[in-house]
Backbone as a ProteinNet text record, in pm:
[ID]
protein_1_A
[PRIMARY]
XXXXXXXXXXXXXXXXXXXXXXXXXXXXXXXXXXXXXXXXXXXXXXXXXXXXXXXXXXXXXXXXXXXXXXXXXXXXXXXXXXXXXXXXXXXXXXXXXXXXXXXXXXXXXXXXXXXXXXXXXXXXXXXXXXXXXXXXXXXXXXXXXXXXXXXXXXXXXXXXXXXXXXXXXXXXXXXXXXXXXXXXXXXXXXXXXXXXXXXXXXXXXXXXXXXXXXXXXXXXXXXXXXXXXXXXXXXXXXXXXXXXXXXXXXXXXXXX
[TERTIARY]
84.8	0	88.5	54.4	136.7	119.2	221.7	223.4	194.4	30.6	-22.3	-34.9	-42.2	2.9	106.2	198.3	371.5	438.1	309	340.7	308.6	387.3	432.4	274.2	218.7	114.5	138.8	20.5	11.4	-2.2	-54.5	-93.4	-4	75.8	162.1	141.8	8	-73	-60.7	-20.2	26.4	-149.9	-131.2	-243.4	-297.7	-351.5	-357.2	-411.5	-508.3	-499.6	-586.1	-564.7	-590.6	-668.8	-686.6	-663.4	-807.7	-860.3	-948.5	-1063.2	-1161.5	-1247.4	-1339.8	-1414.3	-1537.5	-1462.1	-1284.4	-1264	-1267.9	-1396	-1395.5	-1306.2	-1255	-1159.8	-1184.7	-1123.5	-1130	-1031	-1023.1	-960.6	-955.1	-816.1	-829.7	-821	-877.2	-881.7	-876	-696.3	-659.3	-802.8	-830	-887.6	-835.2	-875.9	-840.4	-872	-922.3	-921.4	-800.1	-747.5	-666.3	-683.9	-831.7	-888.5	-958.7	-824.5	-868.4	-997	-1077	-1222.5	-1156.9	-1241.5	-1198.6	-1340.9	-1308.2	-1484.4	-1445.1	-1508.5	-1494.9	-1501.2	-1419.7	-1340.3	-1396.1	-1443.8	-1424.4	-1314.8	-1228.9	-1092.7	-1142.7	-1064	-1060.4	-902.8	-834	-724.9	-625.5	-565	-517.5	-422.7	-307.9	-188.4	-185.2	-74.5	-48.2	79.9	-0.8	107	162.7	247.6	307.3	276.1	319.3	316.5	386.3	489.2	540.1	445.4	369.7	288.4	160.6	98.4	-51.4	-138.4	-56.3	-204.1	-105.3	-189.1	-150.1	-131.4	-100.6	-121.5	-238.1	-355.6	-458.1	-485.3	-381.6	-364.1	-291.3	-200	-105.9	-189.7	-311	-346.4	-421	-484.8	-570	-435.1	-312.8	-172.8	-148	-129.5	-58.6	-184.5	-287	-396	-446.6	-356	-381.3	-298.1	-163.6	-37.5	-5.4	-61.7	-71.8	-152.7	-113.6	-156.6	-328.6	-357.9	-455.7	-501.5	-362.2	-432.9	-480.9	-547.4	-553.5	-555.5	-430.7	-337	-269.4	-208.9	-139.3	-1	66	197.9	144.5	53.9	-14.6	-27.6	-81.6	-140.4	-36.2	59	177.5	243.5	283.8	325.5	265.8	140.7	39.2	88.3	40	74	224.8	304.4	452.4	459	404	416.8	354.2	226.5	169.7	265.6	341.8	461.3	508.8	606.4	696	651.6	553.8	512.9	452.1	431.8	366	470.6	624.1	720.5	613.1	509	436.6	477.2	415.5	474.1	386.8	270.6	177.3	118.3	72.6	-45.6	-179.5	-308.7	-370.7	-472.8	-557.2	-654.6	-794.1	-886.9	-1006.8	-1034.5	-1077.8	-1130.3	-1241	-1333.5	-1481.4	-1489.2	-1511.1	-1579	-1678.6	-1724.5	-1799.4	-1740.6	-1747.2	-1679.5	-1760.7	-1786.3	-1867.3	-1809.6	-1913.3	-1889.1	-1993.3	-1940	-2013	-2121.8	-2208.3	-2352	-2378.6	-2380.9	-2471.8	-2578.4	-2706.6	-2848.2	-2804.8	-2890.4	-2803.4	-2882.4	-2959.7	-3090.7	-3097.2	-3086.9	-3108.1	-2971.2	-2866.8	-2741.9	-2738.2	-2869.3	-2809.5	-2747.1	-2692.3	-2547.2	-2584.2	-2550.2	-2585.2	-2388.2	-2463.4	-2322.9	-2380.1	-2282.7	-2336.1	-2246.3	-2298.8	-2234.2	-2212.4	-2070.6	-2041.2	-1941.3	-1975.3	-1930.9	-1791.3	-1729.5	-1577.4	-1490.1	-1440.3	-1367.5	-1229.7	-1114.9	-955.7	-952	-914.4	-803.3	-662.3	-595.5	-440.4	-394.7	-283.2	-233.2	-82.2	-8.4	103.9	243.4	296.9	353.2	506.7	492.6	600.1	619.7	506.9	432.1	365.2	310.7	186.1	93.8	-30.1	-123.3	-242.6	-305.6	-403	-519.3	-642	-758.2	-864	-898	-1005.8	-1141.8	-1242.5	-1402.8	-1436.9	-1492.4	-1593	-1754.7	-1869.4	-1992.4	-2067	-2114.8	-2162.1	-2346.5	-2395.1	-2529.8	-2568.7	-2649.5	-2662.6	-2813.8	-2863.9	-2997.9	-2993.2	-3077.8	-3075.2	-3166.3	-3215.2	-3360.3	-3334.8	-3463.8	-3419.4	-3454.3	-3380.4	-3414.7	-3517.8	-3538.6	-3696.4	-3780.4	-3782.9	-3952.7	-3945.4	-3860.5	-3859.2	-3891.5	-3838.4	-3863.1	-4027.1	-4053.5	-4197.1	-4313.4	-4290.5	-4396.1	-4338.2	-4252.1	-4200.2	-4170.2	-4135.3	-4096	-4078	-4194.1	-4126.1	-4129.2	-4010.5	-3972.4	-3947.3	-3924.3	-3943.4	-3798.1	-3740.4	-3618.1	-3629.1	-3505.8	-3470.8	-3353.3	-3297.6	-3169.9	-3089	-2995.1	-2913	-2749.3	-2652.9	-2534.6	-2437.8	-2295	-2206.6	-2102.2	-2042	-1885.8	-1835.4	-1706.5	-1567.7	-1453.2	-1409.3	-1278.9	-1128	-1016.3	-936.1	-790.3	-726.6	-573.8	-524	-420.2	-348.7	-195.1	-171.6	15.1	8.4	-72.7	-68.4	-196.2	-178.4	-291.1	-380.5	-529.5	-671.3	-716.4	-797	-880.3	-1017.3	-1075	-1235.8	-1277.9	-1302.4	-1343.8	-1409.7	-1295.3	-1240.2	-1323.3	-1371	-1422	-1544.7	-1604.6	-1719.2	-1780.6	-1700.5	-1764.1	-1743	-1619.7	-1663.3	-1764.6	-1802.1	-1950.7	-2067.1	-2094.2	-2201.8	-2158.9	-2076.2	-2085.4	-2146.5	-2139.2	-2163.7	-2286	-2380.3	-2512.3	-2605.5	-2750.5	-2827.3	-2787.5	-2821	-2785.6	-2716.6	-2684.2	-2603.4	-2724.6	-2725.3	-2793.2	-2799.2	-2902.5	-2890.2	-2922.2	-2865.8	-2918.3	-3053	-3009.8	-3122.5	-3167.1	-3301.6	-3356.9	-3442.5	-3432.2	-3590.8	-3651.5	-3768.8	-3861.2	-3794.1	-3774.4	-3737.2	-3509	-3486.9	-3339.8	-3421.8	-3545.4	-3606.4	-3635.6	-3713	-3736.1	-3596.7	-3514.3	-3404.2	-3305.2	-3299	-3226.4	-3301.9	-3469.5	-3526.6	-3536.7	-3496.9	-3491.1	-3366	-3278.7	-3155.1	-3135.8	-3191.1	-3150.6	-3216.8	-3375.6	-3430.9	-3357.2	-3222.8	-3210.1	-3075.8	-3035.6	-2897.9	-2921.5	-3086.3	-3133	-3007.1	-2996.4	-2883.8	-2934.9	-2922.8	-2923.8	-2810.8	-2809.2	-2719.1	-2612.2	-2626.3	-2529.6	-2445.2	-2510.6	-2425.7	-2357.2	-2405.2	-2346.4	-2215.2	-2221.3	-2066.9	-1975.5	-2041.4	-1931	-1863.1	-1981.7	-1931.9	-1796.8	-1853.6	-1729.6	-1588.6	-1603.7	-1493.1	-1440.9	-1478.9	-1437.7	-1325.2	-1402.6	-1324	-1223.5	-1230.3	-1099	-979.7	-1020.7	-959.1	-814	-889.6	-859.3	-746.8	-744.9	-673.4	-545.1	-422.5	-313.7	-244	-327.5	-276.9	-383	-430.4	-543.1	-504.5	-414.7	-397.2	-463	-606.3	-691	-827.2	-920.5	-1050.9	-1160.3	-1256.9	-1372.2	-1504.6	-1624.6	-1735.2	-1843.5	-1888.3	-2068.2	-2147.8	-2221.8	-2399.6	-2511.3	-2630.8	-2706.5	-2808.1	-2950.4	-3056.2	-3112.9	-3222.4	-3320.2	-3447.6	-3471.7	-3608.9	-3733.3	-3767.7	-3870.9	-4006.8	-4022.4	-4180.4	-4148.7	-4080.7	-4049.1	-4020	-4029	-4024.6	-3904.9	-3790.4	-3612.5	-3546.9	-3449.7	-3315.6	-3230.1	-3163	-3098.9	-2957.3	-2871	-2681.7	-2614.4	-2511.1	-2404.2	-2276	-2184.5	-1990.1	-1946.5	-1842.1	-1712.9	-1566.8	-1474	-1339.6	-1225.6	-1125.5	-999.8	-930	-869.3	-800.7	-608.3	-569.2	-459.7	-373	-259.1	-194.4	-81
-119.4	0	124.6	238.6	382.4	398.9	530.7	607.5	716.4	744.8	820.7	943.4	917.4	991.5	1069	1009.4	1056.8	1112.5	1143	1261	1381.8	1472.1	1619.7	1633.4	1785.5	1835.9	1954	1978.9	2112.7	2200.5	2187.7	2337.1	2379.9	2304.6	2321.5	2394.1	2382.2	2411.9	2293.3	2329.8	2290.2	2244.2	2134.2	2086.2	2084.5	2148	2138.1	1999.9	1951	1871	1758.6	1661.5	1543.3	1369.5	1274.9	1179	1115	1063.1	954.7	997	1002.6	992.5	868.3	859.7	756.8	631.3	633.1	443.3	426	339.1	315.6	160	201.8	67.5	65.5	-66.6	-53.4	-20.8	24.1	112.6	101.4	114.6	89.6	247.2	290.8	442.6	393.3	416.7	460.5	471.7	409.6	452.8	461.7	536.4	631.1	465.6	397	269.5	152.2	177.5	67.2	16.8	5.4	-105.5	-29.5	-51.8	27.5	-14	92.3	39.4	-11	-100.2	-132.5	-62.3	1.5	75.9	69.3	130.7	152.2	309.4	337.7	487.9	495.7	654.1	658.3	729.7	754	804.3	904.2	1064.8	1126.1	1130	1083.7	1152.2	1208.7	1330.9	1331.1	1421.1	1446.9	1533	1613.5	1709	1838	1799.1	1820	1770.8	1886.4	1893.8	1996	1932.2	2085.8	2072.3	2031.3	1922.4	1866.7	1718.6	1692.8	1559.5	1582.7	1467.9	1524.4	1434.4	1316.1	1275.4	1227.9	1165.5	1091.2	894.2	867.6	699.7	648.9	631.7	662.7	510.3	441.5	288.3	305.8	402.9	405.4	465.1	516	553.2	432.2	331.5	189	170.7	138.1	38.7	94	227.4	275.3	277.3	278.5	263.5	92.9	18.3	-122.7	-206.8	-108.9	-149.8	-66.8	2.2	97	-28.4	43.1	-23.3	85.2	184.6	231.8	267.9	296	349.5	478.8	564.2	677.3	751.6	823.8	884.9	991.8	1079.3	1184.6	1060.9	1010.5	945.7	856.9	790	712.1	780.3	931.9	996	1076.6	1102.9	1166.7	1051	949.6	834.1	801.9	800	793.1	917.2	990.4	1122.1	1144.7	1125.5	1076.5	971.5	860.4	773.4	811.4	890.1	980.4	1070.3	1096.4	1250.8	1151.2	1036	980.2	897.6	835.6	772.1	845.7	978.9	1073.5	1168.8	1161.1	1229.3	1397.5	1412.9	1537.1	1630.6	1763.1	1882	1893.4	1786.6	1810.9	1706.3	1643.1	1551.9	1568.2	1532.5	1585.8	1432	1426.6	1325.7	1369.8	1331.2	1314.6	1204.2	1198.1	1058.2	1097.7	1026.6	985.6	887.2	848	746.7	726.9	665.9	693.5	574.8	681.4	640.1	624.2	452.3	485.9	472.8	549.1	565.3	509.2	375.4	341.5	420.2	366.3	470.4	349.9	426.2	358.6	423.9	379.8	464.3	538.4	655.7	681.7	607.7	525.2	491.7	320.2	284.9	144.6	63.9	154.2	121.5	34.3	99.5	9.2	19.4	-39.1	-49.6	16.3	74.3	135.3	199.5	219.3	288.9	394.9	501.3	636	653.5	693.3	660.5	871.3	888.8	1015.8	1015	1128.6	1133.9	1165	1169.8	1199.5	1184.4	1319.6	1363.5	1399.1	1347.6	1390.3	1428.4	1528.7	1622.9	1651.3	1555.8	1565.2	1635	1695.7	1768.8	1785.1	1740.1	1740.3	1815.1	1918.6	2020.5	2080.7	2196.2	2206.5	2184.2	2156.2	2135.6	1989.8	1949.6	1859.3	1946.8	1889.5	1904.8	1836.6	1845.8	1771.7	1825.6	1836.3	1857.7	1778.1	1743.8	1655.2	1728.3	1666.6	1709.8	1581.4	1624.5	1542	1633.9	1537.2	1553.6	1489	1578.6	1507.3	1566.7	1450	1459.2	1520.3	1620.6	1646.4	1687.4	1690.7	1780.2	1892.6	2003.3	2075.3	2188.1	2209.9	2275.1	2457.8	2506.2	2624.5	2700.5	2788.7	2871.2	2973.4	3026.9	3142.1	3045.9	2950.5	2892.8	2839.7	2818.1	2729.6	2895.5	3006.8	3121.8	3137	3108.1	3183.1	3131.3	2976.7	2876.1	2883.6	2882.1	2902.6	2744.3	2613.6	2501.9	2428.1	2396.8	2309.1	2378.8	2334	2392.4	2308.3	2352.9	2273.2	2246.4	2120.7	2079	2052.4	2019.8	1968.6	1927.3	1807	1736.5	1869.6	1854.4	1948.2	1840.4	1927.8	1866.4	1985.6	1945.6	2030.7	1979.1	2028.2	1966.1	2085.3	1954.4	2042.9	2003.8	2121.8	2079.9	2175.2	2042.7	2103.4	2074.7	2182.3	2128.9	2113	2069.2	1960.2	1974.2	1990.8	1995	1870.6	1811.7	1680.9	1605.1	1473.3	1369	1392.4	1434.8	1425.8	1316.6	1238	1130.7	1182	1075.5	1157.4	1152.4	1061.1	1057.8	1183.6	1219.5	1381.8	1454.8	1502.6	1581.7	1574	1462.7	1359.7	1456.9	1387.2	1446.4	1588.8	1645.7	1804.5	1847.7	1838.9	1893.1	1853.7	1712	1674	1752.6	1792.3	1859.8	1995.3	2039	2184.2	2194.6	2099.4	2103.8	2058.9	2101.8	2018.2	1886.4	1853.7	1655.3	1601.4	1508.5	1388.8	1328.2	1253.8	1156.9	1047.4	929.4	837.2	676.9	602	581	424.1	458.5	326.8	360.5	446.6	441.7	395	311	273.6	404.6	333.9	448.3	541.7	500.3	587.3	663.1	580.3	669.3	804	811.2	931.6	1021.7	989.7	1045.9	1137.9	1067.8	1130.7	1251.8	1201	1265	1386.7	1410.4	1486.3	1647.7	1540.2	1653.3	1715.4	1612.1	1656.8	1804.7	1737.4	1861.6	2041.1	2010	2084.5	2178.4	2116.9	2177.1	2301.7	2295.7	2322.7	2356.2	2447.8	2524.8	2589.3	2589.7	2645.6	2709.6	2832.9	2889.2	2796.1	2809.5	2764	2858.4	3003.4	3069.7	3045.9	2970.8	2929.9	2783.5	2704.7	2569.6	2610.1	2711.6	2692	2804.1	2933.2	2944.1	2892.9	2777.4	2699.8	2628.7	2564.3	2446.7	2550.9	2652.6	2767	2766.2	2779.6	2800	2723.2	2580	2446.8	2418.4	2479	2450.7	2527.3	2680.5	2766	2769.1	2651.3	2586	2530.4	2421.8	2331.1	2334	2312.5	2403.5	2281.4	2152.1	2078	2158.7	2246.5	2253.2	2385.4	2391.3	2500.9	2609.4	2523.3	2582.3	2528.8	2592.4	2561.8	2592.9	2512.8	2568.6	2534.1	2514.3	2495.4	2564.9	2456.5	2517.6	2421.2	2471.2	2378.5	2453.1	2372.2	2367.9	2220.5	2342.9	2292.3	2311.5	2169	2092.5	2174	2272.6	2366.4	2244.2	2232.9	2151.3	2215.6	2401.8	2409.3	2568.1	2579.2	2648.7	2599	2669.7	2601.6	2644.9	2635	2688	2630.2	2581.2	2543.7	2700.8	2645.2	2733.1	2735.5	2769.8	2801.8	2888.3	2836.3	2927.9	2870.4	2980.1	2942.1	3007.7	2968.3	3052	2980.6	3040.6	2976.7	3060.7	2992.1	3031.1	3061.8	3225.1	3237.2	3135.1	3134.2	3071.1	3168.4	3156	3212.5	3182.8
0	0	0	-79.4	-46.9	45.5	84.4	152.7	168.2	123.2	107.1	194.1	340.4	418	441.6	432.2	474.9	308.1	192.8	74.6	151.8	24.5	122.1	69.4	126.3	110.2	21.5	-54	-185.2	-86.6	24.1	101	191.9	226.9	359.7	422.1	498.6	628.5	717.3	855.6	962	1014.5	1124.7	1153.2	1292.5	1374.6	1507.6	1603.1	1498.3	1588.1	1469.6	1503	1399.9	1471.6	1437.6	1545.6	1516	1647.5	1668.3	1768.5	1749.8	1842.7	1894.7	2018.6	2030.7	2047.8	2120.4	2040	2213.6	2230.8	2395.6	2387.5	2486.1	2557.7	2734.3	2740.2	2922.5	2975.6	3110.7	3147.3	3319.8	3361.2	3513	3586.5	3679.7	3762.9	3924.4	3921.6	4105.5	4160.5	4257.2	4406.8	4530.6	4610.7	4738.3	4823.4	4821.3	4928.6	4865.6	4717.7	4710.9	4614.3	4588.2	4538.7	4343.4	4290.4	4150.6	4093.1	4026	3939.5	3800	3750	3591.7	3511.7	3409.7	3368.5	3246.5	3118.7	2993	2967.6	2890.3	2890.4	2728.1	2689.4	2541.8	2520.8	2389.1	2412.7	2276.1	2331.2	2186.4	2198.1	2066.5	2043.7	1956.4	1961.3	1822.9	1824.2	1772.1	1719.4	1697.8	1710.8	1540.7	1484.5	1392.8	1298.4	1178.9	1141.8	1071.9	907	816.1	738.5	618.6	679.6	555.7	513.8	560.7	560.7	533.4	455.8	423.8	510	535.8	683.4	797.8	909.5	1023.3	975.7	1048.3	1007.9	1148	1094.6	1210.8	1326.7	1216.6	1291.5	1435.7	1408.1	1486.4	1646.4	1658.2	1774.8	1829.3	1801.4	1805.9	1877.6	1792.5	1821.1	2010.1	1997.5	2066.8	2237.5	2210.4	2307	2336.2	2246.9	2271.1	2368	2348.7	2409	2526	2563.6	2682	2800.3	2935	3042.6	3073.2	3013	3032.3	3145.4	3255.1	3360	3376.3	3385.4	3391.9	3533.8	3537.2	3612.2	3492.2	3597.1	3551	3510.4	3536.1	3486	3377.1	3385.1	3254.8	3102.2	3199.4	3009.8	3008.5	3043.9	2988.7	2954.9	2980.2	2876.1	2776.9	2757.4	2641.1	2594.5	2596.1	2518.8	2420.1	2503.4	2476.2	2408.1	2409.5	2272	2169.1	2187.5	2023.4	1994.4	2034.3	1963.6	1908	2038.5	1909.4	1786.8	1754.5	1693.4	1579	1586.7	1444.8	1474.1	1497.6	1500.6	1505	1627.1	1608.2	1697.5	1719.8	1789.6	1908.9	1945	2013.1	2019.8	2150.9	2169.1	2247.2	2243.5	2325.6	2375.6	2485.9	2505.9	2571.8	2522.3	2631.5	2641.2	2769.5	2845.1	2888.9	2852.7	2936.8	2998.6	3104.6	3173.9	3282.9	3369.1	3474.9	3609.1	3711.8	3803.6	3945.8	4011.6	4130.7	4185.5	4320.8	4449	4556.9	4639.7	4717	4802.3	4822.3	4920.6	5017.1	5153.6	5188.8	5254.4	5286.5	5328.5	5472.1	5482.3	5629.5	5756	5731.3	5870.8	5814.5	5713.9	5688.8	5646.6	5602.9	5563.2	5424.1	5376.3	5219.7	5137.7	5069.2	4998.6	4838.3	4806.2	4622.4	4571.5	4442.7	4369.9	4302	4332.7	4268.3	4172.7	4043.8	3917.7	3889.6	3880.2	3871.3	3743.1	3612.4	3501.1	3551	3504.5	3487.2	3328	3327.8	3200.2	3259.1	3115	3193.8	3029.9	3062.3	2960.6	2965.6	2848.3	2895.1	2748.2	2807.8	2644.5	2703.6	2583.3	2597.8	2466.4	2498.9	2433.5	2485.6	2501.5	2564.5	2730.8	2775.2	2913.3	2917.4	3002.3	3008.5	3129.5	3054.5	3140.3	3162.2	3317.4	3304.5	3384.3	3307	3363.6	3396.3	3534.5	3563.8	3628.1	3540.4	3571.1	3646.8	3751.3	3815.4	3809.3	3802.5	3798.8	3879.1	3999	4119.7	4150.7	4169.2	4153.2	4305	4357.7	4466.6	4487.1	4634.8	4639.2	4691.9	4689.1	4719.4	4765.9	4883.9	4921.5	4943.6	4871.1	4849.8	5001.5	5017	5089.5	5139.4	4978.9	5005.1	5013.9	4927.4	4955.7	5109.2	5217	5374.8	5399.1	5381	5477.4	5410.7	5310.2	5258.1	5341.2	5340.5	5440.7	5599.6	5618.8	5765.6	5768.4	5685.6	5735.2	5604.7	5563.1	5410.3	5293.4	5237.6	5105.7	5012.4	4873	4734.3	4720.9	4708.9	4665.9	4558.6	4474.9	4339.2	4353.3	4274.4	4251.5	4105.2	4142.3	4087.7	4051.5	3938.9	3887.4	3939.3	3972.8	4017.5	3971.6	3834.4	3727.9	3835.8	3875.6	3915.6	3820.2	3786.6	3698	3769.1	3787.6	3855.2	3785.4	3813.1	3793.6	3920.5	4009.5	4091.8	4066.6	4198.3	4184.3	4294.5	4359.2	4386.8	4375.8	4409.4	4450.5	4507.6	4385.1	4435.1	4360.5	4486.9	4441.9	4425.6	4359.4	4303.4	4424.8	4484.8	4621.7	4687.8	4651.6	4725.8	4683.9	4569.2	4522.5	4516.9	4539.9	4554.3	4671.5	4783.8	4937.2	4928.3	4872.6	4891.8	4844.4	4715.5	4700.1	4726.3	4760.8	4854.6	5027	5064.7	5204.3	5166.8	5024.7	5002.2	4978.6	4963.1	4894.6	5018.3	4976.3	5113.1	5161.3	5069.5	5095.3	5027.6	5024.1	4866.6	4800.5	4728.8	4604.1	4659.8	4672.9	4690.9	4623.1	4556.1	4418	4528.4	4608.9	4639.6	4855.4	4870.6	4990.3	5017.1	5178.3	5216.6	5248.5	5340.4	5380.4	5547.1	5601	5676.7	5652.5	5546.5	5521	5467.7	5349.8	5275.5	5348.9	5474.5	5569.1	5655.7	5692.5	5723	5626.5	5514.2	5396.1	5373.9	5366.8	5366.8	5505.5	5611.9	5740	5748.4	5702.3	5723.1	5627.4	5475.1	5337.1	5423.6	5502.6	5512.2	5634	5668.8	5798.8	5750.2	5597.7	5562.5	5369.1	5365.1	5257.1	5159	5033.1	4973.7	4854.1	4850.1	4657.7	4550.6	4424.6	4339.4	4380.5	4360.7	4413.7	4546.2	4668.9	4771.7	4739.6	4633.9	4625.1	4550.2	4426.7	4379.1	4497	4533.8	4601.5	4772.2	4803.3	4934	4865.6	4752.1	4673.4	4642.7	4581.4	4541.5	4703.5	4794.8	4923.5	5025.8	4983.5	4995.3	4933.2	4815.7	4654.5	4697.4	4707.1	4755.1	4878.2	4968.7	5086.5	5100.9	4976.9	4925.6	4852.3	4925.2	4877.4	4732.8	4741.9	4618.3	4467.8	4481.6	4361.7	4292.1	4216.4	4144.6	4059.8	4032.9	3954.8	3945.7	3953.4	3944.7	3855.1	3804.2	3797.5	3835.7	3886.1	3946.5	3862.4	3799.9	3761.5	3817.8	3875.2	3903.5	3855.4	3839.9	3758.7	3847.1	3912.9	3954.5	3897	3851.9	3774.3	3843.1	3831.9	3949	3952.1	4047.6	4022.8	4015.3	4043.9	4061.2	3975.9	3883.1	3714.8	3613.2	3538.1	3391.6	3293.6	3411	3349.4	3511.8	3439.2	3561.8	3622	3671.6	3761.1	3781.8	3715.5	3758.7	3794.4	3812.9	3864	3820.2	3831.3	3771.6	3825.3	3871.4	3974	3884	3848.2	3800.3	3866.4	3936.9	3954	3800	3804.3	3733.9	3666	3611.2	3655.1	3655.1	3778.2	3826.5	3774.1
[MASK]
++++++++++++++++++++++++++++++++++++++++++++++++++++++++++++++++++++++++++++++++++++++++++++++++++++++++++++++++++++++++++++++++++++++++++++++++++++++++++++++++++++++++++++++++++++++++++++++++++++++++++++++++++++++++++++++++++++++++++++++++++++++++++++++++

């Protein structure tokens, strides 16, 4: 077969970024107890490539994601990354990762056992630097405030989403980020309650009312805190349950 790729190009326009999307593989993710998850990851990835070449060799990212240990860690995807430079002799590599990552539950009054399934995205790019950005997406509840002052006792909750995306000069486990923003919100999520945990989860949310505006900047507060977290950003976004439009907020650390 030619080498259809590795002919010079008529345009010699340089390429920012090139590659593969959607190729899910499995994939192992560190946990904070020891005990790594195995899940299925979708992978985007792709190069820049300069302009003496008119394509990539697109085998070569399958090869290079087949032969990888696929852990995803900061030392993992800068080795990944680092075998896409050398392998498309390129000036740049970059990755997204999707996967979903649980987190044990248990009920707070019956102790039942569930898994809370939280999105998670890693963005690695590798240049004259590496870098890496991790989103966590944590499901939370949340009871409003005016409507408990309007009735003088019960108020209208709604389940709400809170993406944290952070950069790290050390070791955060999702874990981590998990419980910080469930401490910031009325309550946590619970993917499986009897009848009296609902009951509890419900008195508890009602005792610790929050605007969207107090959920991202309690979380900005906590981040802030945190002398491994170099950079932040926080949006949430409540599902209103008694209007007919949701509700957000965004706070981002500049980078310094």
């Amino acid at each position: 077969m030619s080498g259809i790729q590795d002919a010079p190009d008529r345009t010699e326009i340089p390429l920012d970024g090139i590659g593969v999307t959607e190729l899910v593989y499995p994939v192992t993710v560190p946990a904070r107890d020891g005990a790594p998850q195995t899940t299925a990851a979708a992978f985007s990835l792709n190069i820049a490539m300069g302009k003496e070449a008119r394509g990539a060799h697109m085998s070569r990212f399958v090869e290079i994601l087949d032969g990888d240990p696929r852990l995803l860690s900061a030392a993992g995807l800068r080795t990944l990354l680092t075998d896409l430079v050398a392998a498309h002799e390129a000036r740049a590599a970059r990755a997204e990762i999707d996967f979903t990552f649980f987190v044990h539950r248990s009920a707070p009054v019956s102790g039942a056992g569930s898994l809370l399934a939280c999105p998670v995205t890693m963005e690695a790019s590798l240049g004259d630097d590496f870098d890496l950005v991790t989103t966590v997406v944590v499901p939370v509840m949340t009871v409003c405030p005016c409507s408990k002052e309007a009735t003088g006792g019960p108020a209208h909750s709604q389940r709400g989403h809170v993406a944290v995306s952070i950069r790290t000069e050390g070791r955060v486990w999702i874990e981590e980020i998990v419980e910080l923003v469930e401490d910031c919100a009325s309550a946590p999520v619970y993917p499986l309650l009897k009848g009296d945990d609902e009951r509890s989860v419900i008195e508890d949310a009602h005792e610790d009312p929050v605007l969207v505006e107090d959920l991202v900047r309690r979380t900005a507060e906590r981040l802030d805190s945190d002398v491994r977290v170099s950079w932040y950003r926080v949006e949430a976004e409540n599902l209103d349950s008694v209007h007919d439009h949701n509700l957000s907020a965004c706070v981002e650390r500049p980078l310094s």
